[in-house]
KELUM-403956 format. One record per residue (C-alpha): x, y, z. Coordinates in steps of 0.02 Angstrom, whole numbers. Layout:
SITE        u        v        w
SITE        X        Y        Z
...
//
This chain:
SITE        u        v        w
SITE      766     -213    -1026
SITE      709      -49    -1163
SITE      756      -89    -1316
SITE      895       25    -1389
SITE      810      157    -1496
SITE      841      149    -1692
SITE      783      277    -1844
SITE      776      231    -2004
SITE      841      421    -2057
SITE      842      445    -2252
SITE      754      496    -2376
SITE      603      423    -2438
SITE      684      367    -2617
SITE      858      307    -2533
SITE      734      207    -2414
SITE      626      147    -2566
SITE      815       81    -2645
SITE      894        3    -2511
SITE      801      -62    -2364
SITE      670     -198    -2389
SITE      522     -276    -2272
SITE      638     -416    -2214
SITE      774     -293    -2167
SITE      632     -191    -2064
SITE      563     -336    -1962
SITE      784     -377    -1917
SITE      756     -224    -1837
SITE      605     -236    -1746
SITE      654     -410    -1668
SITE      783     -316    -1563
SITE      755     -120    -1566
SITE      651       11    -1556
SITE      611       62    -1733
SITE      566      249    -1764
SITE      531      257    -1959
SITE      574      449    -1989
SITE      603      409    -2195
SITE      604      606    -2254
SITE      578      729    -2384
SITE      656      865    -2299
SITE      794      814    -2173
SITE      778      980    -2083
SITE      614      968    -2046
SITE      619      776    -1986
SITE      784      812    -1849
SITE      675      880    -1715
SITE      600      709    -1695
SITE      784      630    -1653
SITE      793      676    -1489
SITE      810      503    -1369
SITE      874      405    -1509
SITE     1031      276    -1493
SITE     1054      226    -1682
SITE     1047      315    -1837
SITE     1019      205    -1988
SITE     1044      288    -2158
SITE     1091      305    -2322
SITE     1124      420    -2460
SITE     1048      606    -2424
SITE     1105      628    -2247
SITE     1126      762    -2173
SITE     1270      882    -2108
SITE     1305      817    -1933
SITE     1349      997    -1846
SITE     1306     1074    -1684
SITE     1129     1119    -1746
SITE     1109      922    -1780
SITE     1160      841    -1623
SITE     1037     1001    -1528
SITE      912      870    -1579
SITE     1006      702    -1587
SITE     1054      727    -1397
SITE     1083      541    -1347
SITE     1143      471    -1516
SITE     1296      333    -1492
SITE     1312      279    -1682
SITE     1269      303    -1862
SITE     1240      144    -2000
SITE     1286      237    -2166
SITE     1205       75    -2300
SITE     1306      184    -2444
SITE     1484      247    -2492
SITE     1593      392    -2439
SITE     1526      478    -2237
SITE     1639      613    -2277
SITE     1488      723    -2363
SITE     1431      723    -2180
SITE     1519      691    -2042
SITE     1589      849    -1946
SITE     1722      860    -1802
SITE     1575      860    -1687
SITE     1562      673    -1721
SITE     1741      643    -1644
SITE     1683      749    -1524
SITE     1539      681    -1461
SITE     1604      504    -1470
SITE     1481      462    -1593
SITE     1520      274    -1693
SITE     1524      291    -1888
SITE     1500      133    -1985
SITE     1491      135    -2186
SITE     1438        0    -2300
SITE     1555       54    -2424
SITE     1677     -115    -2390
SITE     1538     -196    -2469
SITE     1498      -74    -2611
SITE     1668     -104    -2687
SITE     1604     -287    -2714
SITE     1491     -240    -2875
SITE     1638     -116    -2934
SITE     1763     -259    -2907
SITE     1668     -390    -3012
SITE     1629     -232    -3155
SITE     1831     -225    -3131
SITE     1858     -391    -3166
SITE     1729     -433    -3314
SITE     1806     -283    -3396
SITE     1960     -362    -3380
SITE     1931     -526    -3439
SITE     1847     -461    -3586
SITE     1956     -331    -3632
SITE     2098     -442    -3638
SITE     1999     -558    -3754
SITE     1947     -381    -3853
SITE     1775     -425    -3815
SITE     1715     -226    -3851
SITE     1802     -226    -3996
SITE     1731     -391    -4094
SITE     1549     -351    -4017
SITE     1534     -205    -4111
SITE     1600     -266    -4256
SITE     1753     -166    -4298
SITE     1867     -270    -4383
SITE     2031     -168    -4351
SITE     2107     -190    -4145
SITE     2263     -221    -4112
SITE     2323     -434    -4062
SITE     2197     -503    -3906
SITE     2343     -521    -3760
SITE     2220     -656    -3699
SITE     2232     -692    -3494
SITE     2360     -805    -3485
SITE     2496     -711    -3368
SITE     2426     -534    -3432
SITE     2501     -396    -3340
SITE     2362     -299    -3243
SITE     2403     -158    -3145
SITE     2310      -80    -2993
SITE     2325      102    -2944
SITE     2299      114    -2768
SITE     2247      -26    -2636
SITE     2081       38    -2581
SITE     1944      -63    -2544
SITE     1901      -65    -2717
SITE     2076      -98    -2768
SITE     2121     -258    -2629
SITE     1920     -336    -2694
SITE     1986     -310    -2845
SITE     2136     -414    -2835
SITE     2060     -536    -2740
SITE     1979     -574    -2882
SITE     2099     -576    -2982
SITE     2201     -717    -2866
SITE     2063     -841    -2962
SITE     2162     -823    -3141
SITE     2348     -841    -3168
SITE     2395     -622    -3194
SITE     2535     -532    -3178
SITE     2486     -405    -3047
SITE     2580     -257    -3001
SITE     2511     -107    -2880
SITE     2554       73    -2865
SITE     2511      117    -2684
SITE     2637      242    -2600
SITE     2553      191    -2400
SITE     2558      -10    -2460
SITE     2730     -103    -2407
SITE     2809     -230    -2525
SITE     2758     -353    -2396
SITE     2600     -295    -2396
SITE     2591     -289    -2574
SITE     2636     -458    -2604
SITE     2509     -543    -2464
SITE     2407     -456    -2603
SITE     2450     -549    -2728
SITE     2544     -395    -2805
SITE     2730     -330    -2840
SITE     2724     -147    -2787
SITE     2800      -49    -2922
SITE     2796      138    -2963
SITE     2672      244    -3039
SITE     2769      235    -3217
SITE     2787       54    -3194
SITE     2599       18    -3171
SITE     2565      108    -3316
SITE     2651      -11    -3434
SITE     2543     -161    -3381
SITE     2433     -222    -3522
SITE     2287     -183    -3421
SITE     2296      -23    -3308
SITE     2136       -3    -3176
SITE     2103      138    -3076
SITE     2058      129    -2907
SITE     2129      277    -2812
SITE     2029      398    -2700
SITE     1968      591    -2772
SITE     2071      683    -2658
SITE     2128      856    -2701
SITE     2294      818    -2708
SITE     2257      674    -2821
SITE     2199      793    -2970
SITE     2243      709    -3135
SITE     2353      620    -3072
SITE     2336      518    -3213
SITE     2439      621    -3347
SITE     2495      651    -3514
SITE     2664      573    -3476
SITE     2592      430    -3381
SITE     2480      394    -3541
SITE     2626      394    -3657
SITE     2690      257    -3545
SITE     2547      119    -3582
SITE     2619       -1    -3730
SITE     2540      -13    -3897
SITE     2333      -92    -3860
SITE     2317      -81    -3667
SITE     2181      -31    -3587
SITE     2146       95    -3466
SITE     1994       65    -3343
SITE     1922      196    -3240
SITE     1777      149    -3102
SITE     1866      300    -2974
SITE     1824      470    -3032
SITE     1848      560    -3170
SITE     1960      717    -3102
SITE     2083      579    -3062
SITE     2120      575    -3244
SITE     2181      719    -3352
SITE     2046      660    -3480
SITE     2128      797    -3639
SITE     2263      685    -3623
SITE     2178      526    -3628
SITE     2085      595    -3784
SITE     2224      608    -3842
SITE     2282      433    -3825
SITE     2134      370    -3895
SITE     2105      464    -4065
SITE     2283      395    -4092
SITE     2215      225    -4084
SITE     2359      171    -3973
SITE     2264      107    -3832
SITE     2097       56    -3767
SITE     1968      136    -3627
SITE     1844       79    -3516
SITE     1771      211    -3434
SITE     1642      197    -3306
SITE     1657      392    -3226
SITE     1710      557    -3307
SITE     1735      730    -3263
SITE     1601      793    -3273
SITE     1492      642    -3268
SITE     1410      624    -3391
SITE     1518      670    -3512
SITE     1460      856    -3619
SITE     1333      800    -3780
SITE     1473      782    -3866
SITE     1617      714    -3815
SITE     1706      588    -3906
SITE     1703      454    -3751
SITE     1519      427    -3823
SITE     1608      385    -4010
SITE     1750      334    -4009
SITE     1780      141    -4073
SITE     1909      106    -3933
SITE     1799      183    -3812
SITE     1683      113    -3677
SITE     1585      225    -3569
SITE     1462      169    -3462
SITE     1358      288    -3345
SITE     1421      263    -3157
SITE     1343       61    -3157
SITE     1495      -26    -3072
SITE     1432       30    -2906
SITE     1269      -47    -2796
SITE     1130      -61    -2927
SITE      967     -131    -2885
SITE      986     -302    -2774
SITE     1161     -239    -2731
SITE     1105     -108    -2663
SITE     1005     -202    -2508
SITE     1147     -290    -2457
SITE     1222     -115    -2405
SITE     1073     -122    -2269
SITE     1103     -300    -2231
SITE     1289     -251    -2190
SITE     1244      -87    -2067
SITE     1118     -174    -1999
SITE     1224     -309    -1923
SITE     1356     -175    -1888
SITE     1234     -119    -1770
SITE     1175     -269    -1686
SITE     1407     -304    -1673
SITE     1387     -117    -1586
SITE     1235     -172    -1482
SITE     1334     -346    -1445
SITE     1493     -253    -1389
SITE     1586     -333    -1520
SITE     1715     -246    -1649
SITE     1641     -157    -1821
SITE     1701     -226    -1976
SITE     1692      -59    -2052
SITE     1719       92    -1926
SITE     1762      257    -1992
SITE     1884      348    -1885
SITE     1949      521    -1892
SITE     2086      453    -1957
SITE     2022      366    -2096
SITE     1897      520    -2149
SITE     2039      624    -2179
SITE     2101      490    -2345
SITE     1917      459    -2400
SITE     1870      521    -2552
//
């Protein structure tokens, strides 16, 4: 029996950052591995013809017409990153082409940057580190009120964690059920209501529609010292407004994205005392980022198997992806 064709399709520094030798010889113990790591992605799609399985990662390439002229017998793509929408095309549904992403398991290191944040903001960690001597009481995390915007898979690893310590969770999540919510371990409340937690995390995707969403009137609902975590996107947040809030010394931030990212030379996130920023880290760094290929690759071998993804990206579920 041939062995199904597979190409290791990326380029050469996304290769470099997420696939190892072990993950390579997985490979080559059941497929056909064609190692077409590239500079230019262009130039490299010509040699795609006869091949089963894409494996990939960030830096691929639009998959339109032109494309599939040289991927003529491909059956599925491994994305061992985030977001597919950058390039995945109607001819995909079209074709009947699988889409797997290892983004399920991306939210794992933005999760556990979620919930040290947390932890330590509640204890006003930031604050006492750097030595200011003026914050407002520590809430502590005894039955501290945390609330989630938006159950995506950031949001639900998120409050899995969070099932480990005795919070108060609420969610704002307008396609979540109460039900739902509560096999969560969350109340669902509104969007004003979230805002009034102690803690208020941000986990919501960057859709158009979704453009600061995060207000000036949602702001001036947070109580006297919460914080406000953001590991989303930055033009979820109408950041004048959170300025705002901050040079008032109401509240606290943790802010792991901005718009744009980074923030200009100099913009107060980079001064201000109740201010965190931290450059885009809660996501797959280093190790993390090779158990992304560990994930697509046994996505894969479930495809090759005939058994069900854990992660397939339908249609569907492109058109809510950030």
């Amino acid at each position: 029996m041939n062995k199904p064709k597979v190409a290791l399709f990326a380029p050469d520094w996304a290769v470099e950052k997420v696939f190892d030798e072990s993950h390579l010889r997985k490979i080559k113990e059941r497929c056909e591995l064609i190692d077409l790591r590239f500079k230019n992605s262009i130039d490299t799609q010509s040699q795609l013809s006869g091949i089963d399985y894409i494996l990939s990662s960030w830096g691929m390439p639009l998959m339109n017409e032109e494309f599939f002229s040289h991927a003529n017998s491909l059956k599925g793509v491994f994305y061992a990153a985030g977001s597919v929408k950058g390039f995945v095309t109607d001819e995909v549904w079209k074709r009947g082409v699988i889409i797997s992403s290892a983004a399920i398991v991306n939210a794992i290191p933005v999760a556990e940057y979620t919930l040290g944040v947390i932890l330590l903001a509640n204890k006003r960690f930031f604050q006492t580190a750097a030595g200011i001597k003026e914050y407002h009481a520590m809430p502590g995390n005894y039955r501290s009120s945390i609330g989630i915007i938006s159950a995506s898979l950031v949001g639900r690893q998120v409050m899995k964690l969070l099932a480990n310590f005795e919070f108060e969770i609420s969610l704002y999540d307008p396609f979540v059920t109460e039900e739902e919510a509560l096999a969560l371990g969350a109340k669902k409340v509104s969007l004003e209501d979230v805002m009034k937690c102690n803690i208020v995390s941000l986990h919501a995707p960057n859709l158009p529609q979704l453009y600061k969403l995060i207000n000036a009137n949602l702001f001036s609902l947070m109580p006297e010292g919460a914080t406000f975590i953001n590991t989303a996107r930055g033009a979820l947040v109408d950041e004048a407004a959170l300025l705002n809030e901050l040079q008032s010394g109401r509240i606290y931030a943790v802010l792991d994205v901005t718009e744009p990212e980074p923030p200009v030379a100099d913009s107060p996130f980079y001064t201000l005392k109740n201010c965190i920023y931290t450059p885009h880290i809660a996501g797959s760094l280093g190790d993390e980022c090779k158990r992304m290929a560990s994930f697509e690759i046994d996505e894969m071998f479930r495809v090759i198997d005939g058994k069900k993804l854990r992660n397939q990206v339908t249609a569907d579920i492109v058109s809510r992806l950030a």
